[in-house]
C-alpha positions in Angstrom: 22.9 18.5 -28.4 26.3 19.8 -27.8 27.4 23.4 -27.7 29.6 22.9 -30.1 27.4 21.5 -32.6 24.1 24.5 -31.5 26.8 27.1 -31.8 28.1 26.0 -35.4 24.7 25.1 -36.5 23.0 28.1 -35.7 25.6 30.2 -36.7 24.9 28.3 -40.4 21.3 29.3 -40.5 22.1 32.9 -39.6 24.9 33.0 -42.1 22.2 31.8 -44.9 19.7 34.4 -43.7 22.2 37.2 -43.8 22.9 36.2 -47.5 19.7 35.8 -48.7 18.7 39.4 -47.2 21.6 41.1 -48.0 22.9 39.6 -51.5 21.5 40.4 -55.0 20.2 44.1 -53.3 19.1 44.9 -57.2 16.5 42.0 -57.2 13.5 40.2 -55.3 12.2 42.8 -55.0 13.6 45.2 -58.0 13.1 48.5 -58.6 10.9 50.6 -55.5 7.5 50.4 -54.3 5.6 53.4 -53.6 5.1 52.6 -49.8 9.0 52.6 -49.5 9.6 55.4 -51.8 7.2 57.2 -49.4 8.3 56.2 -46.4 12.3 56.6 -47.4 11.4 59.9 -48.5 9.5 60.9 -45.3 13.0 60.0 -43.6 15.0 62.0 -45.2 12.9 65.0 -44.7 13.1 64.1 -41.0 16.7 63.8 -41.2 17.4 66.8 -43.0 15.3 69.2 -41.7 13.6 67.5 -38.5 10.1 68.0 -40.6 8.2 64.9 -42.3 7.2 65.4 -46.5 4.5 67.6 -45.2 6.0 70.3 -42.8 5.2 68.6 -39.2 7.7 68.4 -37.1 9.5 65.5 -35.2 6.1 63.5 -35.4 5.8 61.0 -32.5 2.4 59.6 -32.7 1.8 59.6 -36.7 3.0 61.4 -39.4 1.5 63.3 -42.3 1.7 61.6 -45.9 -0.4 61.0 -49.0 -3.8 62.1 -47.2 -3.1 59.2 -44.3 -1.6 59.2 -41.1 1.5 57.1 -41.0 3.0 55.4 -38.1 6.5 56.9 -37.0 8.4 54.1 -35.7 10.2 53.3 -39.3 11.1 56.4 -40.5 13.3 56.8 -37.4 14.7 53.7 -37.5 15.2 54.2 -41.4 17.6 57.9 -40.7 20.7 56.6 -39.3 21.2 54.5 -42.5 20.3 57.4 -44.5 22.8 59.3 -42.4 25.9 57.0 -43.6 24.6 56.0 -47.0 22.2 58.8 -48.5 18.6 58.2 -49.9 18.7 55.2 -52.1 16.8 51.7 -52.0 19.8 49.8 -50.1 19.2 52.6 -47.2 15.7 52.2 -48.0 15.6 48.4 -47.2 18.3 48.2 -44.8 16.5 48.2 -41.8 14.2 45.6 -43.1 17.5 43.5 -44.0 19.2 43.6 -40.8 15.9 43.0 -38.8 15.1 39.7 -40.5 18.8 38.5 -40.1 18.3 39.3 -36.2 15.0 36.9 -36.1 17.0 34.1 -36.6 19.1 33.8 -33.5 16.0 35.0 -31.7 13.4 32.2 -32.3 16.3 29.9 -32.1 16.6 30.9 -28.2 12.9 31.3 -27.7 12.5 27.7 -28.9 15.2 26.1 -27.2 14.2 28.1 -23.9 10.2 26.6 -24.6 10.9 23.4 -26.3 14.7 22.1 -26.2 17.7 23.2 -28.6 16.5 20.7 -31.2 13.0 23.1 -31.7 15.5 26.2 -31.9 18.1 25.1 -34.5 15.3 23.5 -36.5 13.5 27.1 -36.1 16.4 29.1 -37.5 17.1 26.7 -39.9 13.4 27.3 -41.2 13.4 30.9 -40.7 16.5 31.5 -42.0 14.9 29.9 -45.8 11.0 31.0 -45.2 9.9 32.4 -48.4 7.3 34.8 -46.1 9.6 36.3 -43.4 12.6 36.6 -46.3 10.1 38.8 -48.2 9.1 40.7 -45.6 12.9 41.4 -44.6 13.6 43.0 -48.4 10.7 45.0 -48.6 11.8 48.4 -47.0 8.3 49.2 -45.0 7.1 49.3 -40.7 5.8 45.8 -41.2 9.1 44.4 -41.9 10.1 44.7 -38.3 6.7 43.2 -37.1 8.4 39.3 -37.2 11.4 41.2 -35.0 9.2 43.1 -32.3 6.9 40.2 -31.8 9.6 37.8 -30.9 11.7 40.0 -28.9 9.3 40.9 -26.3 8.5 37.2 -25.6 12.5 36.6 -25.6 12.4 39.5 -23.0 9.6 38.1 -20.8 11.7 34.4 -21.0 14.7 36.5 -19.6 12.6 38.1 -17.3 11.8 35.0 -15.7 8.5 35.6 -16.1 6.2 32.3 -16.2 6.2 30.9 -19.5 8.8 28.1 -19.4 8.3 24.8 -17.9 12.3 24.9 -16.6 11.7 21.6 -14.7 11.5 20.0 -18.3 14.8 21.8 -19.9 17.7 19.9 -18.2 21.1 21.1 -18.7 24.1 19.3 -18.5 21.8 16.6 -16.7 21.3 18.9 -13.8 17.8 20.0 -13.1 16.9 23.6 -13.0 14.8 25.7 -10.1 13.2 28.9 -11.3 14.8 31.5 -10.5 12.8 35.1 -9.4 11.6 37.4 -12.2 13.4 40.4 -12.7 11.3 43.7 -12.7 13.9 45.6 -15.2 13.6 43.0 -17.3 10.0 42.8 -17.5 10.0 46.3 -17.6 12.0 46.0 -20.8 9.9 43.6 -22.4 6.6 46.1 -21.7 8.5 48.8 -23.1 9.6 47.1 -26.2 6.1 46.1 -27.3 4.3 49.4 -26.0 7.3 51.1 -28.5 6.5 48.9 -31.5 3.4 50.0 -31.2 4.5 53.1 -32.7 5.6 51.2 -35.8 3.3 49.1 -37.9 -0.2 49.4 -36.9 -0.8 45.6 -36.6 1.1 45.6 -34.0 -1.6 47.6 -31.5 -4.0 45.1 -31.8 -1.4 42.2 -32.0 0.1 43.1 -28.2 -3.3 43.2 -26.7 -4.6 40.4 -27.8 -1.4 38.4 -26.8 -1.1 39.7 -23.6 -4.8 38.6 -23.0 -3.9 35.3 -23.9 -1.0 35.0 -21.8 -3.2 36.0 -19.3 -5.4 33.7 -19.4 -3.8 30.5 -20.8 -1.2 30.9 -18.1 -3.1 32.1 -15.3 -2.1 29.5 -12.4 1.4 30.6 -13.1 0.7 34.2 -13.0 -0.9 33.8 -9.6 1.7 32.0 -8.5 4.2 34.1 -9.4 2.2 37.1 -8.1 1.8 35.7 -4.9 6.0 36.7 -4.4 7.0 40.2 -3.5 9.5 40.3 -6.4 7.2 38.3 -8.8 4.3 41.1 -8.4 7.1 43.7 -8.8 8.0 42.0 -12.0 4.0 41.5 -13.5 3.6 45.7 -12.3 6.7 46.5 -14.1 5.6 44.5 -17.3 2.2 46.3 -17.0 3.4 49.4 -16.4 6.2 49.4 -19.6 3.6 48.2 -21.7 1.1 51.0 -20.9 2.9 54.2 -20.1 3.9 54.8 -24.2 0.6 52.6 -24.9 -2.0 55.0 -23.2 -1.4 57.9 -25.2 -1.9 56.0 -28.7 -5.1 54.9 -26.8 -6.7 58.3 -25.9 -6.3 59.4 -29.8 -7.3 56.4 -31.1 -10.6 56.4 -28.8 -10.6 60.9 -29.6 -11.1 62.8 -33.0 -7.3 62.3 -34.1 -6.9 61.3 -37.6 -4.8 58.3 -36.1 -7.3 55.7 -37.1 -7.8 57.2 -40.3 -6.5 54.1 -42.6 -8.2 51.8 -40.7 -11.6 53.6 -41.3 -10.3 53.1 -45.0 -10.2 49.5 -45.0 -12.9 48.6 -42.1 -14.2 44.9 -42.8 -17.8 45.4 -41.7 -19.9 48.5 -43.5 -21.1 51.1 -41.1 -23.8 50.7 -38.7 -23.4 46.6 -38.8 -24.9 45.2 -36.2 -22.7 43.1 -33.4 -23.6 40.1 -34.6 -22.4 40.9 -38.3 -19.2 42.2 -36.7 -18.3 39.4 -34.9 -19.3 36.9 -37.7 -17.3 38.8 -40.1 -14.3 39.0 -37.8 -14.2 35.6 -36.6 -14.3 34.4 -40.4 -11.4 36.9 -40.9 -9.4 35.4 -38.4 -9.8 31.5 -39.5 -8.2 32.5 -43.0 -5.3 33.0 -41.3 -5.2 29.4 -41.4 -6.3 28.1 -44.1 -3.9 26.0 -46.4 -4.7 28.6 -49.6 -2.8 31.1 -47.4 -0.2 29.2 -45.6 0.3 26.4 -48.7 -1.3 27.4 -51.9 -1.7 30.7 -53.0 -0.6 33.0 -50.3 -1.5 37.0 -50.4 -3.3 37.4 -53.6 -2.0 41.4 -54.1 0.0 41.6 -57.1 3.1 43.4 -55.0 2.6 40.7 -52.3 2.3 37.9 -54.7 4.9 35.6 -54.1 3.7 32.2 -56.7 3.2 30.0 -53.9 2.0 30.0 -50.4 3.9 31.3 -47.3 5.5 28.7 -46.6 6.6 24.9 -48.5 4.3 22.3 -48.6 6.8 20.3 -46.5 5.6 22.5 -43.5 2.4 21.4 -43.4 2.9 17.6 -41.9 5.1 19.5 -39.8 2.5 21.8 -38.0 0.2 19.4 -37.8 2.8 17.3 -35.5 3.2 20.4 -33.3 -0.6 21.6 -33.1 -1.1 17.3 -32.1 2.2 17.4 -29.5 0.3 21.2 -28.5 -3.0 19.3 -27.8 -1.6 16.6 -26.0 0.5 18.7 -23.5 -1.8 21.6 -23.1 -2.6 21.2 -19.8 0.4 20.7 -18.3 2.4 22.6 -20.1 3.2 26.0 -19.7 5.2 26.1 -23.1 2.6 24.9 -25.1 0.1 26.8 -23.9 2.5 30.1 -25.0 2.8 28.8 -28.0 -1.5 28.7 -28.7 -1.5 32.1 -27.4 0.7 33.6 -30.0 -1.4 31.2 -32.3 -4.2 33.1 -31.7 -2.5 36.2 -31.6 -0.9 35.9 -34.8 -4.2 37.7 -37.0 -5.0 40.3 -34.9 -3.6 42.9 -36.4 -5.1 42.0 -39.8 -8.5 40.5 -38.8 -10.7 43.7 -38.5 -9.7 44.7 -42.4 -11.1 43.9 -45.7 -8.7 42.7 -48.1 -8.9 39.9 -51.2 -6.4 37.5 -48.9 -4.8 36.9 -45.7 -2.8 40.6 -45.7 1.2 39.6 -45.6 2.0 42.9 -43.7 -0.4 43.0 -41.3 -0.3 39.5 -40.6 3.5 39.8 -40.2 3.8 38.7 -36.5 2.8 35.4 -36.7 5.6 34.1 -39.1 8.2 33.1 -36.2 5.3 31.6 -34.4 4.2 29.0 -37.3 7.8 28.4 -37.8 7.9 27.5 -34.2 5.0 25.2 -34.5 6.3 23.2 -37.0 10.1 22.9 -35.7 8.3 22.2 -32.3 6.5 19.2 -34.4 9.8 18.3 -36.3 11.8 18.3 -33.3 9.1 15.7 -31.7 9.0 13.5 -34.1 12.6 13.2 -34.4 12.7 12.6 -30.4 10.3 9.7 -31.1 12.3 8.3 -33.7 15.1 8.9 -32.0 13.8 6.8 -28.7 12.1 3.8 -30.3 14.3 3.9 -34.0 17.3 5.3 -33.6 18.3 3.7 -36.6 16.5 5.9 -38.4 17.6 9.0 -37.2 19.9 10.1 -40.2 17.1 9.4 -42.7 14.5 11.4 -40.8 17.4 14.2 -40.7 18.1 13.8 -44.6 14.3 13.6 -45.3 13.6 16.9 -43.5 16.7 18.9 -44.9 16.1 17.6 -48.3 12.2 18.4 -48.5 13.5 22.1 -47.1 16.0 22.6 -49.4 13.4 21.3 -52.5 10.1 23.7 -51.6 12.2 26.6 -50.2 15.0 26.1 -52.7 12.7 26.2 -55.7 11.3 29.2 -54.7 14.5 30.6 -54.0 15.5 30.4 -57.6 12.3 31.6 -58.7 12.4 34.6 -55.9 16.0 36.1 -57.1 14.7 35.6 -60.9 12.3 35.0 -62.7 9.6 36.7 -60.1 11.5 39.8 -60.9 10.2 39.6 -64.6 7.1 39.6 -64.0 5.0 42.2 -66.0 2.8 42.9 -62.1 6.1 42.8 -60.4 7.9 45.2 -62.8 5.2 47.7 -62.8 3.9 47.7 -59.0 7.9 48.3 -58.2 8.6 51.0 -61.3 11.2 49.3 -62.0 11.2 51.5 -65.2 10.7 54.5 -63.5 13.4 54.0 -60.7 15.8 53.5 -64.3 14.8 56.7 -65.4 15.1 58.6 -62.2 18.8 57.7 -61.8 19.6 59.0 -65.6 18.0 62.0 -64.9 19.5 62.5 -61.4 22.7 63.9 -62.7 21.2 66.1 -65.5 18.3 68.0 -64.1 20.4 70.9 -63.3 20.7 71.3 -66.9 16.9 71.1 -67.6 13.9 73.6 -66.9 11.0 71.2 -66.5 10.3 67.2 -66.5 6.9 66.1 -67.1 6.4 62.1 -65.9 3.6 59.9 -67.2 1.2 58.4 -64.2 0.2 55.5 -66.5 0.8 52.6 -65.0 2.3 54.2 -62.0 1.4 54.6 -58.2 2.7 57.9 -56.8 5.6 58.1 -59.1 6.7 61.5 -57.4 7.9 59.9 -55.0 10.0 57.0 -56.6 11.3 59.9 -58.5 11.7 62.2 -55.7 13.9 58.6 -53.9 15.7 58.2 -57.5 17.2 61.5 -57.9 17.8 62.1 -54.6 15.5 65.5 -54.3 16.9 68.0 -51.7 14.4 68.0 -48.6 15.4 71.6 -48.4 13.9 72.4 -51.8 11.0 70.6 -51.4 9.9 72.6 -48.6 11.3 76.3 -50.3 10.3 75.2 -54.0 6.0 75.6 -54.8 4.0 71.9 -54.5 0.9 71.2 -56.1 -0.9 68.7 -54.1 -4.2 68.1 -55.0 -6.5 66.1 -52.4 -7.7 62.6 -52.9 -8.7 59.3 -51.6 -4.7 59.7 -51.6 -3.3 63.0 -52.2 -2.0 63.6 -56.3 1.2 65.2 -56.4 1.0 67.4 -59.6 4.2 69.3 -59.1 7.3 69.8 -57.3 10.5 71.7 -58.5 10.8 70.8 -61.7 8.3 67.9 -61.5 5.8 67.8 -63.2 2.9 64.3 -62.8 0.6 64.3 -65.7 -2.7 63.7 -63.8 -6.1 64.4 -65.8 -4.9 67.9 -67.4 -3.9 69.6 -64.0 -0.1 69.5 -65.7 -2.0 71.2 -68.8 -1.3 74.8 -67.6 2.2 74.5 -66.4 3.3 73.4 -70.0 1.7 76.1 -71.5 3.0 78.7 -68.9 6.8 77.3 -70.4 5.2 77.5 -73.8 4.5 81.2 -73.6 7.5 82.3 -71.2 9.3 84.1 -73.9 12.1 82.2 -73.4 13.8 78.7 -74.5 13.3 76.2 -72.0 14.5 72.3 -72.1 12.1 70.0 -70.8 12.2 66.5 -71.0 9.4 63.7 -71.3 9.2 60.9 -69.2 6.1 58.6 -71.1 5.1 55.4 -72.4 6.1 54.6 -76.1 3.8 57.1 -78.5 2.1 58.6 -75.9 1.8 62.1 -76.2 2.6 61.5 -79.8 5.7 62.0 -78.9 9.1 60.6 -81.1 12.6 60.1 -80.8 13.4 59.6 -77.3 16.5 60.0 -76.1 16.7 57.0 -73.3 14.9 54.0 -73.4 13.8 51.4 -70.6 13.4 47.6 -71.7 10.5 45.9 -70.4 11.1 42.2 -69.2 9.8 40.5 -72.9 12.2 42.8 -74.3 9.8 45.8 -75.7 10.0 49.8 -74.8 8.6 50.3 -71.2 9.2 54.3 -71.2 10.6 56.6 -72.7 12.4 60.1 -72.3 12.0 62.3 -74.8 13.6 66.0 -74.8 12.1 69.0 -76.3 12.9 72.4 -76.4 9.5 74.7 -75.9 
């Protein structure tokens, strides 16, 4: 392949990923989830007054949030955009946007560097449309930049010179290549960037591991090899040493008493006291889901909010894969390459395989997306080399075959992505789209009102999609009473002039306004009728067309 034509062609497929992340920023997903609401609204606390939602300041290992311990990574990544454009779901998703757009040049060099400059292009080209990894890059939470971490520390350790491309096999400009000596800053570099994403989503400490091991050992001739050189043992130290010096301390609190662990302790697949045996049965069965065809083909994750119609990825991937786990088999042991590619295979459900869940768990199985991708542009690019060599006739119908069957499974759910998954009825409500509505008529008149009391039916923490929607000043949230009351996950009664109408702890702060001797306006944010409540004064439309929620003023 030319320069020309790898140049133009994978500026295409990062031209079509940029779109698809950036355009239509009211849709797929609409409205706000709680776990970005939250997390935009922990960064804006940070921003504005260096404290996260609940008063700790500049938190490094973990935050403080709804009764959990979130990971810090995002939030800090999340403030510069908040800096330039405020608190809003576009700043909110941003990073998740520009993240996935960045993937696509990535595994387009990490698969030309393994495989050739047909396995990259093909890669892009796939990532760019994969209905998994576009999901994850509008959906404004830490595991959104899981897809980005994984593949830039293995683009890192490729730079590095570190042993895991077979350069004898990648001729350029028919000239052969010699290896050239692994740089220590660069390895160092790589280390660093996966002990530091280890501070974002917490798949990603049990993802790095786990590769490294496998690198370890799938590669281990090469590593002794390249050991046994002054600069190549510099290089394996530095890469050692970058991983574990911001690694250790995440260790010593997840091994101590730290709260760290606490949401993993929530979702633990095996019941206390399990014995061994149990635990590793229950593991191993965890981590063969991960490739099973209902996941990756049929039904994908099965959460409402994750629920995508389809699998995570078109049917015309699956002939695909199978060509690169066959080409994987065949070159295994000579192959340095392919024996990368099975350890980020086995690598991929780490970080999800030690939690219960009703599916594979999209988030926390976010790192493996570029791999699979690779796997099945590694097949494509193979068979077309065949076809190539003994039919070359055939060549443009291959070609047409595998851009058409991509543009018919990924196009379809395309159209389906950007429409009519926004409507619905799980979609609308697990994002309150309704609520975010609301929120943004209210913004500019709550400085007119004494008191807004907000429904929680149908709602997940709506405080904080209303806290995201109006914009709430981080200053008065810390100077202004808060009524948290402690749960599995904390219930936000009241803030400012918030007011959440869990069981009837919102029962006394109406009547307090009801016998203030004074005439205060409070509004009503509830579901048609409830409360008894008439006349509202703005109305949300549900997708079929009926009243979603209401607000209803009143003066008391």
């Amino acid at each position: 392949m030319s320069d020309r034509a790898w140049r133009w062609g994978l500026l295409a497929a990062t031209a079509a990923a940029a779109v698809l992340r950036l355009g239509w920023p009211g849709l797929a997903p609409p409205g706000l989830n709680q776990d970005e609401a939250i997390g935009a609204w922990i960064s804006w606390c940070l921003l504005k007054t260096g404290r996260d939602m609940n008063g700790q300041p500049w938190p490094l290992f973990y935050a403080r949030g709804i009764g959990d311990f979130p990971s810090t990574l995002f939030f800090y990544t999340t403030m510069p955009f908040q800096a330039i454009g405020g608190l809003n779901v576009m700043t909110t998703r941003l990073p998740a946007m520009l993240a996935g757009i960045a993937c696509v040049p990535l595994v387009a060099w990490i698969g030309a560097r393994l495989f050739g400059r047909g396995t990259g292009l093909i890669a892009a080209a796939m990532l760019a449309l994969n209905p998994w990894h576009l999901f994850l890059s509008r959906f404004g939470v830490g595991a959104s930049q899981c897809p980005l971490h994984a593949l830039a520390v293995i683009a890192l350790m490729i730079k590095a010179g570190l042993p895991l491309v077979d350069i004898e096999e990648r001729p350029r400009k028919n000239k052969a290549i010699s290896r050239s000596a692994p740089d220590p800053t660069w390895s160092a570099l790589a280390g660093l960037v996966a002990g530091l994403s280890c501070y974002g989503f917490h798949a990603m400490r049990l993802y790095f591991p786990v590769l490294f091991l496998m690198l370890a050992v799938l590669l281990a001739p090469q590593w002794k090899a390249t050991w046994s050189a002054p600069r190549g043992r510099a290089s394996i130290l530095a890469l050692i040493a970058g991983f574990a010096i911001p690694v250790a301390p995440l260790a010593v609190l997840h091994l101590g008493a730290s709260p760290i662990a606490h949401r993993w302790e929530m979702t633990r697949l095996w019941p206390a006291g399990a014995p061994a045996t149990t635990i590793v049965s229950m593991v191993l069965r965890r981590w063969a889901e991960h490739f099973h065809p209902d996941f990756l083909f049929v039904r994908g994750d099965l959460f409402e909010s994750m629920r995508l119609g389809q699998g995570a990825f078109g049917w015309h991937m699956l002939p695909l894969m199978l060509a690169g786990i066959a080409i994987l088999v065949t070159r295994f042991r000579r192959s340095a390459a392919a024996r990368v590619l099975l350890a980020l295979l086995i690598a991929y459900p780490a970080g999800d395989a030690i939690s219960r869940y009703i599916s594979v768990h999209t988030l926390r199985a976010a790192p493996g997306v570029g791999t699979l991708v690779l796997l099945a542009a590694w097949g494509a690019a193979s068979i077309g080399g065949w076809i190539a060599r003994h039919r070359r006739a055939w060549v443009p119908y291959a070609a047409a075959l595998l851009l058409v069957s991509g543009l018919a499974f990924d196009g379809r759910f395309l159209v389906r992505f950007f429409g009519e998954w926004n409507r619905r009825p799980e979609i609308y409500r697990t994002y309150h789209v309704d609520l975010l509505d609301v929120a943004r008529w209210i913004e500019p008149k709550l400085s007119q009102v004494d008191a807004v009391f907000c429904t929680i039916t149908g709602l997940n923490q709506p405080w904080s999609v209303m806290a995201v929607g109006t914009e709430q000043s981080p200053e008065l949230w810390f100077a202004e009473p808060r009524d948290v009351r402690p749960a599995d996950y904390d219930l936000y009664v009241h803030y400012g002039k918030m007011y959440f109408m869990y069981s009837d702890f919102w029962v006394p702060y109406l009547r307090q306004l009801q016998s203030n001797q004074k005439s205060d306006r409070v509004l009503f944010i509830v579901r048609p009728g409830e409360l008894q409540l008439t006349d509202p004064i703005y109305v949300v439309h549900g997708p079929d067309g009926k009243d979603a929620l209401w607000v209803v003023a009143r003066m008391l």
